[in-house]
C-alpha positions as CSV (number, residue, x, y, z in Angstrom):
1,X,12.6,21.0,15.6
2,X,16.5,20.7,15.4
3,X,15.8,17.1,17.0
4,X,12.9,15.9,14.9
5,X,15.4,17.0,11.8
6,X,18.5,15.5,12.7
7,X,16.6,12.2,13.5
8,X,14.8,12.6,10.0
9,X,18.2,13.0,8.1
10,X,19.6,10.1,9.6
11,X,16.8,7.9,9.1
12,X,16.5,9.1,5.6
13,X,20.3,8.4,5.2
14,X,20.5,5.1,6.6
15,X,16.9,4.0,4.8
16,X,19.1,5.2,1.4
17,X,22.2,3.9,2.1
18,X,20.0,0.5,3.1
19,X,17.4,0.1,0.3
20,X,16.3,1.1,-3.1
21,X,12.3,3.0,-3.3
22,X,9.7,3.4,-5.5
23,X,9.9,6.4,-8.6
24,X,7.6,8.9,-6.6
25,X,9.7,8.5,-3.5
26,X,12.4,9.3,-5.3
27,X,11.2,12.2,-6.7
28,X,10.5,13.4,-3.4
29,X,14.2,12.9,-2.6
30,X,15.2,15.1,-5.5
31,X,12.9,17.7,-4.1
32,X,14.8,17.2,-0.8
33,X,18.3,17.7,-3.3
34,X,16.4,20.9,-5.1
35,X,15.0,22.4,-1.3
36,X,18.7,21.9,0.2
37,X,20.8,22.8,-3.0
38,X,22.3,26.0,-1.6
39,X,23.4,23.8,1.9
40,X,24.7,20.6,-0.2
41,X,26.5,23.3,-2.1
42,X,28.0,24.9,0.7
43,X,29.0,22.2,2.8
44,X,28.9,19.0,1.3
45,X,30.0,20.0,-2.4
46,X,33.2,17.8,-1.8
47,X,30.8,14.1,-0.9
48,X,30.7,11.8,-3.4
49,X,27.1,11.2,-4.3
50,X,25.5,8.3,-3.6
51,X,24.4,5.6,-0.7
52,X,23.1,8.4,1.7
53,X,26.4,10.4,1.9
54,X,24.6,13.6,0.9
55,X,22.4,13.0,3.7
56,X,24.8,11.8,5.8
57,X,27.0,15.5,5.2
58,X,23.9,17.2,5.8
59,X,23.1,15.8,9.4
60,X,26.6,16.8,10.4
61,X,25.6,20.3,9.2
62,X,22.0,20.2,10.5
63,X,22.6,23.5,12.6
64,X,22.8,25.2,8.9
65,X,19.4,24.1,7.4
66,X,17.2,26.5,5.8
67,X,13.8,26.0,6.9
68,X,12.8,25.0,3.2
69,X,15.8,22.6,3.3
70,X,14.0,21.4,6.8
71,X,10.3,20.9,5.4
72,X,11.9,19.3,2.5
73,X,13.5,16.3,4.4
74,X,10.5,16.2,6.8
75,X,8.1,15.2,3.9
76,X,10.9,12.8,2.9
77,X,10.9,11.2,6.3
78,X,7.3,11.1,6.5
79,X,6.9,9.4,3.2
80,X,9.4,7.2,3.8
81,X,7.4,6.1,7.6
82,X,4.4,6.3,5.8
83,X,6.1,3.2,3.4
84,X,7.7,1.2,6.5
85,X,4.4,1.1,8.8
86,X,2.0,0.7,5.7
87,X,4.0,-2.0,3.2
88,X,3.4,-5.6,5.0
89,X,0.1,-4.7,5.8
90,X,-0.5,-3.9,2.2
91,X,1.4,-7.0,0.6
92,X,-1.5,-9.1,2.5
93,X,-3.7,-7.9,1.3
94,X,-3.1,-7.5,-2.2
95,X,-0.6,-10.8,-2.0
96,X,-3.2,-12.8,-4.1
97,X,-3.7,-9.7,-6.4
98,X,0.0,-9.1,-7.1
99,X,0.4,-13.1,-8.1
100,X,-2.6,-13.4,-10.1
101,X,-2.2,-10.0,-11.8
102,X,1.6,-9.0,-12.0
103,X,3.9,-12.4,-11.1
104,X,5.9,-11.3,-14.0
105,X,6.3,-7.7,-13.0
106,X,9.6,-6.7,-11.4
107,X,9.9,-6.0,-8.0
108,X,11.5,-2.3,-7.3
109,X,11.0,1.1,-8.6
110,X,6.8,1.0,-7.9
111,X,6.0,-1.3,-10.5
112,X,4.2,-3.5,-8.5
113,X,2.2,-0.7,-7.5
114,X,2.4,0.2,-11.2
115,X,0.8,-2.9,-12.5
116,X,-2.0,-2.8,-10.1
117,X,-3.5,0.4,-10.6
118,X,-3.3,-0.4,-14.2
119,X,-5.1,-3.5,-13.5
120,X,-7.6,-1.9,-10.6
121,X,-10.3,-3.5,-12.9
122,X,-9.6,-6.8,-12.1
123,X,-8.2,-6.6,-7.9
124,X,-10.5,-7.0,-5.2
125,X,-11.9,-4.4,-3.5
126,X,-9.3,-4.4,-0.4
127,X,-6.6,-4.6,-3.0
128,X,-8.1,-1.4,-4.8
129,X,-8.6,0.8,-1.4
130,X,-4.6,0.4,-1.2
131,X,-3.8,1.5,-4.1
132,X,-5.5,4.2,-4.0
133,X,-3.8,5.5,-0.4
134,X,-0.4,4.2,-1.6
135,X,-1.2,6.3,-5.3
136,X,-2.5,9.2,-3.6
137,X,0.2,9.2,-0.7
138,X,3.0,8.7,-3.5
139,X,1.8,11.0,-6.3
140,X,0.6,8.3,-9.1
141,X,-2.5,9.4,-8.4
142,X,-4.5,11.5,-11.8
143,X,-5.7,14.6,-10.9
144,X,-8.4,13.9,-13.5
145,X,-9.2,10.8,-11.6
């Protein structure tokens, strides 16, 4: 386990420090910030915030995690492959979706995936079938729905 985390933390650091994610992703990396609060405050209360450095402190430290603190970063990482192996496949298919529908919505934060589950109506059906993995896999999903 101490393997599969310390791999996770820096993968989850470096994919930080490297590149900006959707809203729900980042959600799930405060969850990582509100599972590991007690370690971050007791060994990395000094890092400034920001570009992975958290993460970064807490790899050096990964001998301390709390198993919640472990899980937390775990989902993280999987989310975060999840993302990496699943996002070109998904831009073709929805590439003619995303122009016709949302060519003036900007790119970053999940708005693209934003603007197409608010226009499911009028994707094809390929289009729609990931969405609905990447809502459900992300949290945008309704529970209603």
């Amino acid at each position: 386990m101490m393997k599969s985390v310390s791999t996770a933390l820096l993968g989850v650091g470096l994919m930080l420090g490297a590149t900006s994610f959707n809203a729900s992703a980042q959600d799930t990396a405060r969850g990582v910030f509100q599972a590991c609060e007690p370690e971050i405050k007791a060994h990395c209360s000094e890092v400034t915030p920001g570009e992975g450095r958290i993460f970064a402190c807490m790899y050096a430290y990964e001998d301390k995690l709390s198993a919640k603190c472990s899980h937390a970063i775990d989902d993280l990482a999987d989310a975060m492959d999840f993302l990496f192996a699943n996002a070109n496949e998904a831009l073709a298919i929805c590439a003619p979706d995303i122009e016709a529908q949302c060519s003036e919505t900007e790119v970053g934060g999940g708005r693209i995936l934003t603007c197409l589950s608010e226009k499911q109506d009028k994707v094809g059906a390929e289009c729609k079938q990931v969405i609905d993995v990447f809502s459900e896999k992300f949290g945008l999903k309704d529970d209603g729905s």
